[in-house]
C-alpha positions as CSV (number, residue, x, y, z in Angstrom):
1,X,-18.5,-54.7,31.7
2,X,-21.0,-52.4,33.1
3,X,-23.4,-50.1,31.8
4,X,-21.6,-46.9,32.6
5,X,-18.3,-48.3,31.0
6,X,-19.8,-49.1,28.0
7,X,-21.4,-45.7,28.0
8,X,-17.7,-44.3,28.6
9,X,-16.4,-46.6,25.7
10,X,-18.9,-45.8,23.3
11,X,-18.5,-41.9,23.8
12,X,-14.6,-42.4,23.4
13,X,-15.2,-44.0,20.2
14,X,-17.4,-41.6,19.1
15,X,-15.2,-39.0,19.8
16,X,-12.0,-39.8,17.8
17,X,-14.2,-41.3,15.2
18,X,-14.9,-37.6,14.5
19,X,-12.2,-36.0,15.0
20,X,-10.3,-38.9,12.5
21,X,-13.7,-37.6,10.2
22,X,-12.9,-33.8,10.7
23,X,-9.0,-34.4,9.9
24,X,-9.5,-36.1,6.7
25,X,-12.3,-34.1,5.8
26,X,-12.0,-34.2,2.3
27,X,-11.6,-37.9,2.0
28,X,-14.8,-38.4,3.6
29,X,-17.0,-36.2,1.5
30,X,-15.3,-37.9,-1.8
31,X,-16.4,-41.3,0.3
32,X,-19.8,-39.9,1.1
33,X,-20.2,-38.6,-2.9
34,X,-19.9,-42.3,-3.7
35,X,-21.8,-43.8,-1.4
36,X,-24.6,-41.5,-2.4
37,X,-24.1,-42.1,-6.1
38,X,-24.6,-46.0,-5.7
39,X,-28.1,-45.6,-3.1
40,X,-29.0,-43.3,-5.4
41,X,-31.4,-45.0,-7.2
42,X,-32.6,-47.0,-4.5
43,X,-33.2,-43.6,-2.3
44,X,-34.9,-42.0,-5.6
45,X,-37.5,-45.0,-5.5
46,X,-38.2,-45.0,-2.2
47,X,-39.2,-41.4,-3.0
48,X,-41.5,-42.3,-5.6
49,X,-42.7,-45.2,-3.9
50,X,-44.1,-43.1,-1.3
51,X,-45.9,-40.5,-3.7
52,X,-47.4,-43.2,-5.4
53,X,-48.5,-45.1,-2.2
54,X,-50.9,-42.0,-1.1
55,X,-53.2,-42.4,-3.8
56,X,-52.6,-46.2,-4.3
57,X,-54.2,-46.1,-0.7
58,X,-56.9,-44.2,-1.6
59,X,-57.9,-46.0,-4.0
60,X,-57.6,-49.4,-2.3
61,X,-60.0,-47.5,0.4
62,X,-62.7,-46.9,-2.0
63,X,-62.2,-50.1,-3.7
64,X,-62.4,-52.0,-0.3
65,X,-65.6,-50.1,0.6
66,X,-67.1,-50.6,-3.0
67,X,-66.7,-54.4,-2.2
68,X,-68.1,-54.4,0.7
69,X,-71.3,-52.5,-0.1
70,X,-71.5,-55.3,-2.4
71,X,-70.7,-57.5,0.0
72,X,-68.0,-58.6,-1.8
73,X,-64.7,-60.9,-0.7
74,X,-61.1,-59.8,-1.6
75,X,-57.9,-60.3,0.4
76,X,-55.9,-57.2,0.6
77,X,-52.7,-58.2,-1.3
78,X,-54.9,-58.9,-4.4
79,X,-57.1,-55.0,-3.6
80,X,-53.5,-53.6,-3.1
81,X,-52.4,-54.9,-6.5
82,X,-55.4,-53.6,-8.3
83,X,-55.3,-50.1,-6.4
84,X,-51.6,-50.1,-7.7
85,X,-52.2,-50.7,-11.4
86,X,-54.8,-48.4,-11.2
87,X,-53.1,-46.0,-9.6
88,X,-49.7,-46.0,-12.0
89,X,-51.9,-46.1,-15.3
90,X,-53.9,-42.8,-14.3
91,X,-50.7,-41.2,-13.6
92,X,-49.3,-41.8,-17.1
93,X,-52.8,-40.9,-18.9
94,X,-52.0,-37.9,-17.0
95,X,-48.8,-36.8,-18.4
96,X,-49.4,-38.9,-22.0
97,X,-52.8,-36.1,-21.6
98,X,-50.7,-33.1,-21.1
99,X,-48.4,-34.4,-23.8
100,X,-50.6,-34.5,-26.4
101,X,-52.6,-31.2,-25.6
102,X,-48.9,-29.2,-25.3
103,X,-46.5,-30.2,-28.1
104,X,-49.5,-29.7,-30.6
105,X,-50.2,-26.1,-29.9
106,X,-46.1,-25.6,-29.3
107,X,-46.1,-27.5,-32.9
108,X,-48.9,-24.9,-34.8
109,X,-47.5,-21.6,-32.8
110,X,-43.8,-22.2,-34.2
111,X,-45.2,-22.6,-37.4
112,X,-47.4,-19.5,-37.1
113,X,-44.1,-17.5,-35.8
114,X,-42.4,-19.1,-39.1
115,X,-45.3,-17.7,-41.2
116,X,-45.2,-14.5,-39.7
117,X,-41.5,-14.6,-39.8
118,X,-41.9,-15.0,-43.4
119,X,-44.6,-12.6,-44.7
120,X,-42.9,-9.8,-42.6
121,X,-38.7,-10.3,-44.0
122,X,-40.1,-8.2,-47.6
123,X,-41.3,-5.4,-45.2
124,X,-38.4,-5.8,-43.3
125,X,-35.7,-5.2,-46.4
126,X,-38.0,-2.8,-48.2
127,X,-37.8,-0.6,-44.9
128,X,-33.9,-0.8,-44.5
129,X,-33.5,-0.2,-48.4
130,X,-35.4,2.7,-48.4
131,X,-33.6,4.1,-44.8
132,X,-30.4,4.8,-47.4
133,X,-28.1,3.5,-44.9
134,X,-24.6,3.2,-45.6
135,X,-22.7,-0.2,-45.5
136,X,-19.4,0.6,-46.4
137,X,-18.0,0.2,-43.0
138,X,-19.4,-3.6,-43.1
139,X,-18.2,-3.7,-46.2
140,X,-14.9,-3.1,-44.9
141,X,-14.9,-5.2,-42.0
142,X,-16.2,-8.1,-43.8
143,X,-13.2,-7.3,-46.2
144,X,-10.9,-7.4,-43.2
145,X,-11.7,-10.8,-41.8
146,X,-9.1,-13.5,-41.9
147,X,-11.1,-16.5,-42.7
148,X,-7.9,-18.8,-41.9
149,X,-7.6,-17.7,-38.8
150,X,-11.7,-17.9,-37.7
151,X,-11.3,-21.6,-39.4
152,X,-8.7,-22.7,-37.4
153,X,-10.1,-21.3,-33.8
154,X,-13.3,-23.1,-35.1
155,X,-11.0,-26.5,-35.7
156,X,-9.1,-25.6,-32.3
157,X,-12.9,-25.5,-30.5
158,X,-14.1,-28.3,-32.2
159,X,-12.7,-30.8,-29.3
160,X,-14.1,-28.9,-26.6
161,X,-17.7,-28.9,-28.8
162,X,-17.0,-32.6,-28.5
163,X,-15.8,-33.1,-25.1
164,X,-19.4,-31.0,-24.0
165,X,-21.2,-33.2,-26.0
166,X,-19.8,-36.3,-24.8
167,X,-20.1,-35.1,-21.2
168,X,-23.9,-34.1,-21.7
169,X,-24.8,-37.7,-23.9
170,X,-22.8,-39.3,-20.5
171,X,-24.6,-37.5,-17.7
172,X,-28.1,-37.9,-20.1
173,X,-27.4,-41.7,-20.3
174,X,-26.8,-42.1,-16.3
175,X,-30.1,-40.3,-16.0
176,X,-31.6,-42.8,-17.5
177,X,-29.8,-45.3,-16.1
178,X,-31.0,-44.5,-12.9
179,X,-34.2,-43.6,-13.3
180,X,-34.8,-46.8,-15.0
181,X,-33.5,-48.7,-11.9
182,X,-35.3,-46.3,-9.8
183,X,-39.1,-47.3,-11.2
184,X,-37.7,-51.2,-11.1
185,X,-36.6,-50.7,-7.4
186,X,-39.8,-48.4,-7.0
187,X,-42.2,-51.4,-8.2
188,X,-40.6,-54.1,-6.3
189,X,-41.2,-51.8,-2.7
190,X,-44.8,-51.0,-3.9
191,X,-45.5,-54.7,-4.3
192,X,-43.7,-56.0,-1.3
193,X,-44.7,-53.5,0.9
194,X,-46.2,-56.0,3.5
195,X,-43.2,-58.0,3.4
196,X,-40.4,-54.7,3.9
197,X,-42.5,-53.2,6.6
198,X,-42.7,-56.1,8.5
199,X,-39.2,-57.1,8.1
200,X,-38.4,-53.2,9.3
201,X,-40.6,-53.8,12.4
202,X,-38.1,-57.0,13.3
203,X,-35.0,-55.2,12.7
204,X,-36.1,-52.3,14.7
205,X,-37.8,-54.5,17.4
206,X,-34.4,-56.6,17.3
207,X,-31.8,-54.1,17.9
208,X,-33.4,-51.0,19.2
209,X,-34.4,-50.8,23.1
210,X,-38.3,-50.7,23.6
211,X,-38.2,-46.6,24.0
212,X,-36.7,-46.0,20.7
213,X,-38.6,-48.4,18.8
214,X,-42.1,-47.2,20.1
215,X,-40.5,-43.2,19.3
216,X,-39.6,-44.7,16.0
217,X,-42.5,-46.7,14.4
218,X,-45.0,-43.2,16.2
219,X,-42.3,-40.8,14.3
220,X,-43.1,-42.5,10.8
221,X,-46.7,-43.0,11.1
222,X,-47.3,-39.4,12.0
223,X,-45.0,-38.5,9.3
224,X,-46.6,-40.5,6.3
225,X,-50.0,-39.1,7.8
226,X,-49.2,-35.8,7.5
227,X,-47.2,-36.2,4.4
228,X,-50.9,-38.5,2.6
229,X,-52.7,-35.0,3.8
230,X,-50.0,-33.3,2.1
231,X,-49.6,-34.3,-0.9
232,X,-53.8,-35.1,-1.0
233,X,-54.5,-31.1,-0.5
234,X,-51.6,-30.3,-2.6
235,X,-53.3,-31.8,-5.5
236,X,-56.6,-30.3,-4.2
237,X,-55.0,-26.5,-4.6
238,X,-53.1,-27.6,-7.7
239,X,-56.9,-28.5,-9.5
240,X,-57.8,-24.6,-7.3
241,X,-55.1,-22.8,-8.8
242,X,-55.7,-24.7,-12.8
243,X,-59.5,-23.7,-12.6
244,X,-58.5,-20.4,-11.6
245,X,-55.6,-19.8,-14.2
246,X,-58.1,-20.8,-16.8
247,X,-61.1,-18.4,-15.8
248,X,-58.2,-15.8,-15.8
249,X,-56.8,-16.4,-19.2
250,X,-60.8,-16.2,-20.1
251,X,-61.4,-13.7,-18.8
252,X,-58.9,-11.5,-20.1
253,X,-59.1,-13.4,-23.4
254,X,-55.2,-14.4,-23.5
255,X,-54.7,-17.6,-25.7
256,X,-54.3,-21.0,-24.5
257,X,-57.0,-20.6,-21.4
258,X,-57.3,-24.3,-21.3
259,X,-53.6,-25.5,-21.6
260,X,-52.4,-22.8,-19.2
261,X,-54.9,-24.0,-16.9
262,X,-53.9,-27.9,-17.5
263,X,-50.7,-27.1,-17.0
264,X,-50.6,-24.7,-14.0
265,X,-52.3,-27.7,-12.4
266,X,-50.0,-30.4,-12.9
267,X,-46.9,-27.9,-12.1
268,X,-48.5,-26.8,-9.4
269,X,-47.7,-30.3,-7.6
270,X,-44.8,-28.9,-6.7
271,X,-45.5,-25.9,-3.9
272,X,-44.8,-22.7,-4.5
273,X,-42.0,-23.0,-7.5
274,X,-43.8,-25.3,-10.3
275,X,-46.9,-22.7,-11.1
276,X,-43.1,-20.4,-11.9
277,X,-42.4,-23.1,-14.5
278,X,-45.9,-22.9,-16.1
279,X,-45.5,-19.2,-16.0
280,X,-42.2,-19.2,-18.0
281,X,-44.3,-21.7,-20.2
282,X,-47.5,-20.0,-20.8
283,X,-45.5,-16.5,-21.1
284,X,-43.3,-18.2,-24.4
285,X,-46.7,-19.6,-25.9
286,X,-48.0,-16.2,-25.9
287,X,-44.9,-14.5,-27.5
288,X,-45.3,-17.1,-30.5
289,X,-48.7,-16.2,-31.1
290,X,-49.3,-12.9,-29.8
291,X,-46.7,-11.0,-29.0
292,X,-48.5,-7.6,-27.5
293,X,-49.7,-9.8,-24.9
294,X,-47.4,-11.3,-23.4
295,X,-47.2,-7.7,-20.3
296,X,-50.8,-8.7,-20.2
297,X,-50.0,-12.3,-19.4
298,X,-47.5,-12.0,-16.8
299,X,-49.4,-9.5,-14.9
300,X,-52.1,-11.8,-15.5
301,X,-50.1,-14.7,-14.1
302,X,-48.5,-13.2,-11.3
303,X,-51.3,-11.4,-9.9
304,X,-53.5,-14.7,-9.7
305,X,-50.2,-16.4,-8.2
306,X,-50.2,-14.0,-6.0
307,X,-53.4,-14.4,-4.6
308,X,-52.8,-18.4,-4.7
309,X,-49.6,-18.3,-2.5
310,X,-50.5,-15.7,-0.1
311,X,-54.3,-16.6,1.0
312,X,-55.2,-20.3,-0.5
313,X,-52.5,-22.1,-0.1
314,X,-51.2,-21.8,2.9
315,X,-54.8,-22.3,4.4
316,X,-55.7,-25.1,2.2
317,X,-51.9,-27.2,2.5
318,X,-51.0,-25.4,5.8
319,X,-54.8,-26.5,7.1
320,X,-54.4,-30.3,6.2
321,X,-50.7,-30.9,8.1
322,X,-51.6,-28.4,10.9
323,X,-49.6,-25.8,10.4
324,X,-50.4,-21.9,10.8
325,X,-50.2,-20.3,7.2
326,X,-46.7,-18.1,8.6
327,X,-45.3,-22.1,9.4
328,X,-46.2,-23.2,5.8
329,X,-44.2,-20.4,4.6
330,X,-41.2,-21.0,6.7
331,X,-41.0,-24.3,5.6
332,X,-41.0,-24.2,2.2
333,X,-38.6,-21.7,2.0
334,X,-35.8,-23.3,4.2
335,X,-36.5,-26.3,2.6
336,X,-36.2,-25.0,-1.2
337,X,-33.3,-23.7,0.0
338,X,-31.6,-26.3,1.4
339,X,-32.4,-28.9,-1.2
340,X,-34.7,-27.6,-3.9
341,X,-37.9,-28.9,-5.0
342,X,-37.4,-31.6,-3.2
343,X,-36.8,-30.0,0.0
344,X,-40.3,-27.8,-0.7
345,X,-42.0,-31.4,-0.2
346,X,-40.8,-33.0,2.0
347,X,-40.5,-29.9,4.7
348,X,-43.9,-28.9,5.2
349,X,-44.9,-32.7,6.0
350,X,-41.5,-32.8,8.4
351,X,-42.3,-29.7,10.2
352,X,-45.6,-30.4,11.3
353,X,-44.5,-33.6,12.0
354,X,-41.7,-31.8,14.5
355,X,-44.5,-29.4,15.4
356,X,-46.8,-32.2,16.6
357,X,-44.3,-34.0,18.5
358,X,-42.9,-31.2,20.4
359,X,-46.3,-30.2,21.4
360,X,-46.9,-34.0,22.5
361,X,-44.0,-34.3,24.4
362,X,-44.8,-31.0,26.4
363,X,-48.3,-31.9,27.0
364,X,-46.2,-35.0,28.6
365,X,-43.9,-33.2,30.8
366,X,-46.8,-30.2,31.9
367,X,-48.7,-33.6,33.3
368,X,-45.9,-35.1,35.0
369,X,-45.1,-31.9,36.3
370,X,-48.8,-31.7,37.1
371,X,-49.0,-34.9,38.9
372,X,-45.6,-34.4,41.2
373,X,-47.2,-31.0,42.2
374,X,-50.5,-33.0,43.6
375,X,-48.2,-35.4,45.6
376,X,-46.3,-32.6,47.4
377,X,-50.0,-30.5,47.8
378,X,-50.6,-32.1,51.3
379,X,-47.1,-30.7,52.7
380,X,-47.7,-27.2,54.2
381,X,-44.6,-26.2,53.4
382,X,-45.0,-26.1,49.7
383,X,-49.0,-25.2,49.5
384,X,-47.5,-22.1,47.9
385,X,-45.4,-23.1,45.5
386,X,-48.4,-25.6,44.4
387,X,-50.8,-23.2,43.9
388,X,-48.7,-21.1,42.2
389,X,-47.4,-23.7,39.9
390,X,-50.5,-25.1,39.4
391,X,-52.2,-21.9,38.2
392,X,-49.1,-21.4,35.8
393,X,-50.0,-25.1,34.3
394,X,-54.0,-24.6,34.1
């Protein structure tokens, strides 16, 4: 069989493939939906393998050049290990950190609110007593309720409180479930990653034709550089935008300076939507302990957000992957779109990986188109053409 009927096979089959996909349309989403559900946990710790691998590199950089200033002797698999413990136990000093400086201060303002709560209820009925306000219409509909009746809708609802419950404990317990197998499946491809990238490389170099495999293995090492400069200046404007969110709330002497700050920094992580989150955050931390504030704090919050997203961050993130501040933008916002927070991540990284090797490729074809021109420049007959094209190219 030669090549060109194998080409025609091959399109023939992908042909009624898809239209067999497109007429039972329904079937094959339900399919898909449970295919998904079962790699889910494997595809949620690849994720996290590959934020934890940036700074696991860097630290097995500066451990590897620590060594050898020392001139010190290590094999890589054993600096890899270390530069992995270390990196997963900063990571939860992080969060066990922002744990015990939050729930604290949540802990003492809901008891200030109760106290305040409290102190204020005399006040409160002394003022409505002394408004002489007449009651006998609640007295009356209170009079008119039909307490059999409101008992039995409440029995009647009690199986839906249930089934709600139940549903919420289920999807709660197959959160965990997965996320459990998740950091399991996420430790195994941290520790073998030698082993799986190698592996890869054979599979790729086994069935894929030369072209495809060189476009391949280029396509994930300029993505997984752009996406280590990524997420490296991402943290880089997250510390940025805590510093400034402190020296704000201090400025303007709001309460909780130094957990809004904390906090805007580890939200912040996650472009553009999780410095929101902290916003929502800080705002309810001032309502508990100072209510006349709380204006002052979202114009506080927003404003310095404002400045954040419009003229740091997209010159600080946008600057690392290469991309013009208007790209940076883009990105985020068809990605948030498209598949949340998620999508924020992982699109500014993509783009400029897109970006880059569109411009490669055309740098490619200008010199080929370059070169052909010089080969035809000794024929008279197209001296014109070449000079023209060749001005258009230079």
């Amino acid at each position: 069989m030669d090549t060109k009927t194998k080409q025609n096979l091959l399109v023939t089959v992908v042909g009624i493939s898809l239209f067999a996909a497109l007429m039972n349309l329904p079937f094959v989403l339900r399919l898909a939906g449970k295919i998904l559900d079962l790699l889910l946990p494997v595809i949620a710790g690849g994720i996290l393998a590959l934020f934890i691998s940036v700074p696991a590199n860097g630290v097995k950089k500066r451990l590897k050049g620590l060594l050898k200033s020392r001139k010190a002797q290590s094999s890589d698999s054993q600096l890899w290990n270390i530069s992995l413990v270390v990196t997963v136990i900063s990571i939860l000093l992080v969060f066990l950190l922002v744990l015990i400086l939050l729930v604290p201060e949540i802990t003492r303002s809901l008891e200030s609110l109760y106290i305040q709560v409290k102190a204020s209820i005399p006040g409160w009925l002394e003022y409505l007593n002394g408004q002489e306000l007449n009651i006998e219409w609640m007295e009356e509909w209170v009079s008119g309720i039909d307490f059999e009746k409101v008992m039995q809708n409440i029995s009647n609802g009690m199986d839906v409180v249930f089934g709600n419950i139940l549903s919420a404990v289920s999807f709660t317990v197959n959160i965990l479930v997965t996320g459990v197998f998740a950091a399991i499946i996420c430790i195994y491809m941290l520790s073998e990653k030698e082993r799986l990238g190698r592996h890869s490389r054979k599979l790729i170099h086994a069935y894929l034709k030369p072209v495809w495999e060189e476009r391949i293995l280029h396509f994930c090492a300029v993505f997984y550089r752009s996406f280590t400069n990524f997420l490296s200046s991402q943290c880089f404007e997250a510390v940025i935008l805590g510093i400034l969110m402190f020296l704000a709330f201090t400025l303007f002497r709001l309460p909780y300076g130094n957990l809004v700050g904390m906090l805007t920094a580890v939200c912040a992580i996650i472009p553009y939507v999780g410095a929101l989150i902290s916003c929502a955050v800080s705002a309810f931390l001032t309502l508990l302990i100072a209510p006349s504030a709380v204006i002052r704090c979202l114009i506080v919050y927003l404003a310095v957000q404002f400045v954040e997203n419009q003229f740091i961050y997209p010159r600080v993130v946008g600057g690392s992957v290469g991309l013009p501040p208007l790209y940076t933008l883009i990105a985020a916002m068809i990605g948030g779109e498209l598949f949340g927070i998620m999508g924020i991540i992982f699109f500014i990284p993509l783009t400029a990986v897109v970006i880059e090797l569109v411009k490669e490729d055309a740098a490619h074809r200008a010199k080929e188109k370059k070169e052909s021109l010089e080969r035809c420049s000794d024929n008279m007959y197209n001296k014109k053409i070449y000079k023209k094209s060749k001005k258009i190219i230079n």
